[in-house]
C-alpha positions as CSV (number, residue, x, y, z in Angstrom):
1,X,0.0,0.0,0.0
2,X,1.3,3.8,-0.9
3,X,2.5,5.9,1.7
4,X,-0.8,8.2,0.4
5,X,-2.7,5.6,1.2
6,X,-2.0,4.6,4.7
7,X,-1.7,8.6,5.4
8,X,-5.8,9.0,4.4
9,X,-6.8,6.4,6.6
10,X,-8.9,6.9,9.4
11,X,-9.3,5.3,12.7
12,X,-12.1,5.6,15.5
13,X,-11.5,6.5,18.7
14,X,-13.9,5.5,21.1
15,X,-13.7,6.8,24.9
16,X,-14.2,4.6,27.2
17,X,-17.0,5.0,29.6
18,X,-18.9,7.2,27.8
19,X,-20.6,7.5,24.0
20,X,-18.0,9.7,22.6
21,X,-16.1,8.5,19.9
22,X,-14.2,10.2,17.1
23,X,-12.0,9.8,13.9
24,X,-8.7,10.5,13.8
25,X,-6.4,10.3,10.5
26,X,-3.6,7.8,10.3
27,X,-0.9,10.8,10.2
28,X,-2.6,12.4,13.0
29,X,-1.8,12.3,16.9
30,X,-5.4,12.1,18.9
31,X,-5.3,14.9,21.2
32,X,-5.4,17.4,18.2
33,X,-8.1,14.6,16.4
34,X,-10.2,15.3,19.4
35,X,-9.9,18.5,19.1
36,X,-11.0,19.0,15.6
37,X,-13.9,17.0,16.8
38,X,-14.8,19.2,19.5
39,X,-13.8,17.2,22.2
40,X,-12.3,18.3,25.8
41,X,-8.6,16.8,26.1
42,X,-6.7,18.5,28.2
43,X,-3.3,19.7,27.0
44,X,-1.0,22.0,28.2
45,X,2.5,22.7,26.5
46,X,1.3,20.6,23.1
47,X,4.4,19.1,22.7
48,X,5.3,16.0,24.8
49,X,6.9,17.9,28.2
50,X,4.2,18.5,30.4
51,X,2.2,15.4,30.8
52,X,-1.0,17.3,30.8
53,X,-2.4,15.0,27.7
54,X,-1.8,11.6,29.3
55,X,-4.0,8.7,28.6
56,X,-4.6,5.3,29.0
57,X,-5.4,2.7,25.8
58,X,-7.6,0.3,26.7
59,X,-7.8,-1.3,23.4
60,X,-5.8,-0.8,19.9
61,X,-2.3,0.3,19.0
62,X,-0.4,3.6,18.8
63,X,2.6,4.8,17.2
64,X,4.6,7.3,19.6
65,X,6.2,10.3,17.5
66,X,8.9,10.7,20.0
67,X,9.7,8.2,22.3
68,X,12.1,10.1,24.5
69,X,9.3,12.5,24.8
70,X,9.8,14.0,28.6
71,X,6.8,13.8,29.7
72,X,6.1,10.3,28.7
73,X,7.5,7.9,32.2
74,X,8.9,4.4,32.0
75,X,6.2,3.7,34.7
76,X,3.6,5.5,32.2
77,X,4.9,3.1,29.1
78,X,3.8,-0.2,32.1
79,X,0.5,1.0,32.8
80,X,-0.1,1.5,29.2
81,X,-0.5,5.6,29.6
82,X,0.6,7.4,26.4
83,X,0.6,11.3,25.3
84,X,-2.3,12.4,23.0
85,X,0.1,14.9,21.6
86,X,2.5,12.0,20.4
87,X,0.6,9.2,19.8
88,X,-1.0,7.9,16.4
89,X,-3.2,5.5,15.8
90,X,-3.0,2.1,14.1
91,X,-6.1,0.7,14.1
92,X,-9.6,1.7,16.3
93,X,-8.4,2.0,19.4
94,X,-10.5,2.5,23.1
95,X,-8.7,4.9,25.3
96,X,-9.9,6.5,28.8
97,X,-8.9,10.0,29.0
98,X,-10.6,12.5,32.1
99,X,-12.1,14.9,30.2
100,X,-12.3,18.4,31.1
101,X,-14.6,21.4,29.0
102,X,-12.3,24.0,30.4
103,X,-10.5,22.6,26.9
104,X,-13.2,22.5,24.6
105,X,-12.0,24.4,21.5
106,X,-13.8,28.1,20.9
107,X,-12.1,27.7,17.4
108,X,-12.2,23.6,16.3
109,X,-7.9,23.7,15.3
110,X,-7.4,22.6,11.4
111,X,-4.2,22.0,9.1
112,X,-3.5,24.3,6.1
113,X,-1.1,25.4,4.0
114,X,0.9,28.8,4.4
115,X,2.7,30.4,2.0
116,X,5.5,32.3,3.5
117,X,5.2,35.8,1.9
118,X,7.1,38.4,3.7
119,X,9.5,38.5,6.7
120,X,10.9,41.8,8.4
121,X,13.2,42.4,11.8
122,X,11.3,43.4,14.8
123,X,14.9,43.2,17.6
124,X,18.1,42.2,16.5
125,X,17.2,39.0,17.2
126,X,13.5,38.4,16.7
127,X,11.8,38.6,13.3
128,X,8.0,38.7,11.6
129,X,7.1,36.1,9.6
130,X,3.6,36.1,7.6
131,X,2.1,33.8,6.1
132,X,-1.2,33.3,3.6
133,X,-3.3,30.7,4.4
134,X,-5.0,28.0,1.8
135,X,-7.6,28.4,4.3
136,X,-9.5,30.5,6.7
137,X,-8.3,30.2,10.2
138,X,-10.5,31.9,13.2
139,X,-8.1,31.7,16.3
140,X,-8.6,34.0,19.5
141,X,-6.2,36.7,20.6
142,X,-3.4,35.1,22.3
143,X,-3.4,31.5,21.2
144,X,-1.1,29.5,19.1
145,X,-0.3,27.4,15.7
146,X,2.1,24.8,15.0
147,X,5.0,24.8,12.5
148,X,6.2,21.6,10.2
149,X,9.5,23.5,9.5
150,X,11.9,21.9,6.9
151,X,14.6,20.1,8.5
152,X,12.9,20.4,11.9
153,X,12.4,16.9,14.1
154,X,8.5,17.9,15.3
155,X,6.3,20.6,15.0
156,X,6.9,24.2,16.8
157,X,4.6,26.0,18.8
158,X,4.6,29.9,17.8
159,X,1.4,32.5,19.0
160,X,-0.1,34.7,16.4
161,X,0.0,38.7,16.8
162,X,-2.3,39.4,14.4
163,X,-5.9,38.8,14.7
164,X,-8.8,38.2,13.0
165,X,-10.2,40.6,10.5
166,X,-13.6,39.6,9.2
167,X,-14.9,35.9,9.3
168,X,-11.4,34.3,8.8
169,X,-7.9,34.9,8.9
170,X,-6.2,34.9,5.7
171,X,-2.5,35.8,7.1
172,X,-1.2,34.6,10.1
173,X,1.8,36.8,11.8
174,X,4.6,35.0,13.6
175,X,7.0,36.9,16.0
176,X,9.6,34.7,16.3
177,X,13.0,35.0,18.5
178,X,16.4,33.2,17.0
179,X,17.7,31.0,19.5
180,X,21.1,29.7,19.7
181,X,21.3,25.9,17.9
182,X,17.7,26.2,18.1
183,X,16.1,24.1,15.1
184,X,12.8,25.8,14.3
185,X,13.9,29.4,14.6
186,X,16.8,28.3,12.3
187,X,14.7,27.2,9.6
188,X,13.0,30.3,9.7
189,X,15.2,32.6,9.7
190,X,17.7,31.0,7.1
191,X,16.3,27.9,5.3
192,X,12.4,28.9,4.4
193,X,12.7,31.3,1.4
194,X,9.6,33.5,0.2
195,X,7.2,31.6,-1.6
196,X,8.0,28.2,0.0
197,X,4.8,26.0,2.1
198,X,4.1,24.6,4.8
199,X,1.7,23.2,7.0
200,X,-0.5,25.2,10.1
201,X,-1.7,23.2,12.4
202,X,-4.0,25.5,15.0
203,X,-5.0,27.3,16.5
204,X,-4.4,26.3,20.1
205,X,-4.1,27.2,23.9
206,X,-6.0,28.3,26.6
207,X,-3.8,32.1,27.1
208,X,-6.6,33.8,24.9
209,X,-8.4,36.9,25.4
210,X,-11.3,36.5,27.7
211,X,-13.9,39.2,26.3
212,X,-16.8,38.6,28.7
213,X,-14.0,39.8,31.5
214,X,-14.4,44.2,31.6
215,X,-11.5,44.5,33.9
216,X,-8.2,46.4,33.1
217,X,-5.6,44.1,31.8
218,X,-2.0,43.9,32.3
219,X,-0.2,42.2,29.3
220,X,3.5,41.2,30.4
221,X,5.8,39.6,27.4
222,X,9.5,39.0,27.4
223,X,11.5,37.4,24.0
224,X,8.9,36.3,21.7
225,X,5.9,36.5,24.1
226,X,5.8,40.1,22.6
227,X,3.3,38.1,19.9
228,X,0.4,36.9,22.1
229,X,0.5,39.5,23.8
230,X,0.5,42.1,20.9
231,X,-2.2,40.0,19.8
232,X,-4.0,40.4,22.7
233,X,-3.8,43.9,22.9
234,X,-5.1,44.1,18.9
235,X,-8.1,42.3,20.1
236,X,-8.7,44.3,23.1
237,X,-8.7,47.6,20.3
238,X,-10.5,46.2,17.2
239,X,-13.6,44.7,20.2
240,X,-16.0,47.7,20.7
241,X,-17.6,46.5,23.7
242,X,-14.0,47.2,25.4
243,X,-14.2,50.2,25.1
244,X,-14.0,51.0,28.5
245,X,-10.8,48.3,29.0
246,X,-7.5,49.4,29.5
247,X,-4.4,48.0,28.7
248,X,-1.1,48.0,30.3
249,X,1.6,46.8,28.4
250,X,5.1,45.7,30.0
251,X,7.9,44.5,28.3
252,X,10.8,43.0,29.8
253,X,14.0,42.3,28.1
254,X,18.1,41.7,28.9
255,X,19.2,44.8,27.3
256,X,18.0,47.8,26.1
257,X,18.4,46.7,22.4
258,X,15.8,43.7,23.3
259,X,13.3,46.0,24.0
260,X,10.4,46.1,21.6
261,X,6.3,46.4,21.1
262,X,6.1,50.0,21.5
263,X,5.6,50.8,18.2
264,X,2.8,48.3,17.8
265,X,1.1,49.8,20.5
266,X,1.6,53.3,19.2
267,X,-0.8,52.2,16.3
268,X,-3.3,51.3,18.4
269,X,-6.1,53.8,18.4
270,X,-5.9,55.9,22.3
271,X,-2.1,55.2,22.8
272,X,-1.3,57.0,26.0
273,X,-4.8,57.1,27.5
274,X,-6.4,53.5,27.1
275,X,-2.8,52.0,25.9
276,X,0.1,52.1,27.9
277,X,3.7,50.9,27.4
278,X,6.9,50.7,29.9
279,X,9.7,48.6,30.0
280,X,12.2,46.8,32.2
281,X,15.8,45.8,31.0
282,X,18.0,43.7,34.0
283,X,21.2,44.7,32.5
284,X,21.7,48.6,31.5
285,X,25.9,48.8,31.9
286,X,27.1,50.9,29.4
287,X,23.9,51.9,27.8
288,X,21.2,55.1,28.1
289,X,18.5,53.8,29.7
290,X,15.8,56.1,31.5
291,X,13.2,53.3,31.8
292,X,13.0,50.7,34.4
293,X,16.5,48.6,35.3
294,X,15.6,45.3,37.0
295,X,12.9,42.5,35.7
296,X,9.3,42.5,34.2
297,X,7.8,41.7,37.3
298,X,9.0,43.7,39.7
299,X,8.3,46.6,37.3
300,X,4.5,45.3,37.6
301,X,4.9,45.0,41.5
302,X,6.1,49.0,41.8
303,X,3.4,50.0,39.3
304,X,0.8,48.1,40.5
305,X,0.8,46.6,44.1
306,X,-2.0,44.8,45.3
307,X,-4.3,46.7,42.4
308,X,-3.1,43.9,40.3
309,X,-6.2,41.4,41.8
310,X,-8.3,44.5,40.2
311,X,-7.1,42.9,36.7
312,X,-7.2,40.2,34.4
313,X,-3.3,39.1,33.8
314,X,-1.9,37.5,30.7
315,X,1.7,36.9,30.5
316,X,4.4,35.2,28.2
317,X,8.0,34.7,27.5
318,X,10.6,32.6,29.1
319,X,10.2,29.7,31.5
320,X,12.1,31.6,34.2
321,X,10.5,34.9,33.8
322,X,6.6,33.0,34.3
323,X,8.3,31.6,37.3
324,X,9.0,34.8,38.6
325,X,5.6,36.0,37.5
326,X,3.8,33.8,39.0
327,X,5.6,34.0,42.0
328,X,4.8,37.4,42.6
329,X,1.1,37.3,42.0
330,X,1.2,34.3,44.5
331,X,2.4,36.9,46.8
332,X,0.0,39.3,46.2
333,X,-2.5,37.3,46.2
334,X,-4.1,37.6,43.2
335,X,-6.3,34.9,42.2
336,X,-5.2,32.3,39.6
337,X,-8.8,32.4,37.7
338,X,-7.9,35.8,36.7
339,X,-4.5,34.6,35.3
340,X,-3.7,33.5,32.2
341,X,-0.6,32.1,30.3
342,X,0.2,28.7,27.9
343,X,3.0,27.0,29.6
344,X,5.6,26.1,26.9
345,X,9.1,23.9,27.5
């Protein structure tokens, strides 16, 4: 049988204990097949480190993506316990899975093809990518797509910082960082030429823009969390019935020369009355910096105190800078509901 052939098969997934039961594409891994059927898996990082997507197969056979996946155990692999977001079926399979509608998708995630059209520097180090779509995507302020990048072992997560204009979104923006030996940003920046495809898988995460919540927000990005959260505070502009929802916008970066996003929020209709921009750099030897010298969230702890239970709080960047975040909010006691970030590895 052609490799076509065994990719266009499809496979049902029943859930055990209950009369759910999906299909899910021979080249596809099931949490993302549940998704696109509407169903509640809970995921987290999307990628195989967190363990969030755990599940036990009570029936069938799965082919694992990446075996040395970290968040799949050697006592998980005894008890039969695999990742949704690295397992694919080979047959109907049976699984158990606790699921959990604090997951179910507002946007049901889809693969497309994009068309790389135009790239342009944002830092010295991170870049825009954009990309037109063979297919309308709706995604929410603040969540995420995945990458099949030439070359690259995997798919990579990156968030939007567009939005949607209209129905669907035609173009999806990327604000991607270049990271030392890092595969994904390294076919980016220097192996995907204009014109070349490939796939978008998304959108996904849980990070998005809650617009039922009228509270002032405080946006905090570091690296190339600047995209959500520029996304975010698109959303927040371009939604009429926040009007009355103001934006705080912190950045946080190593050096001055990292800094960026002000010039994004600058086009944002009431810049310096409903949209507001500072900055913290930890390390300002040898350079002219009049802004804040120390990290992102001490910068919010000065500025805001304990008004930051008064808001709703979205944050990305680095794994040790959303350690320090939420560090500091546990301190101040701002309640976690109110909180909102995608943990990536």
């Amino acid at each position: 049988m052609n490799e076509t052939l065994v990719n266009s098969q499809k496979h049902r997934i029943t859930l055990a204990g209950t009369a759910q039961s999906f299909e899910c594409d021979n080249d596809d891994v099931l949490l993302r097949s549940a998704l696109r059927n509407n169903i509640a898996f809970p995921y987290e990082c999307n990628a195989g480190a967190c363990g969030n997507c755990k599940f036990e197969l009570i029936q069938g056979g799965v082919e694992v993506k990446w075996p040395e996946a970290p968040g799949w155990t050697a006592k998980d692999r005894e008890r039969r316990r695999y990742l949704g977001c690295q397992s694919m079926p080979r047959g109907d399979c049976t699984i158990k899975m606790h699921s959990n509608q604090r997951y179910a998708p507002i946007h049901e995630p889809k693969r497309v093809t994009g068309t790389l059209t135009s790239r342009r520097p944002v830092t010295h180090d991170i870049g825009e990518f954009r990309f037109e779509l063979s297919d309308g995507m709706r995604f929410e302020p603040g969540q995420y797509a995945l990458l099949a990048l030439p070359g690259v072992s995997g798919q990579r997560a990156y968030s939007m910082s567009n939005i949607v204009q209209g129905s669907d979104a035609k173009v999806l923006d990327f604000q991607v960082r270049r990271v030392p030996n890092g595969e994904g940003s390294h076919a980016l920046f220097d192996k995907l030429a204009a014109g070349e495809q490939i796939e978008i898988d998304g959108p996904y995460g849980m990070a998005y823009l809650r617009r039922d919540v009228k509270r002032d927000i405080l946006c905090l990005a570091g690296g190339s969390g600047l995209a959500p959260m520029i996304s975010i505070a698109r959303g927040v502009a371009a939604d009429r019935e926040m009007q009355g929802v103001n934006v705080h916008f912190l950045y946080g970066g190593r050096t001055p020369r990292d800094v960026c996003g002000r010039d994004m929020l600058e086009a944002l209709e009431n810049f310096g009355k409903r949209f507001h921009f500072n900055a913290a750099v930890s390390d300002a030897r040898g350079d002219q910096w009049d802004g804040h010298t120390g990290y992102v969230h001490e910068l919010a702890e000065s500025m805001f105190g304990d008004g930051l239970r008064d808001m709703e709080i979205y944050f990305a960047g680095p794994p040790a800078m959303g350690q320090a975040i939420q560090k500091m909010l546990l301190g101040r006691e701002v309640s976690f509901e109110q909180v909102h970030f995608d943990q990536f590895y």
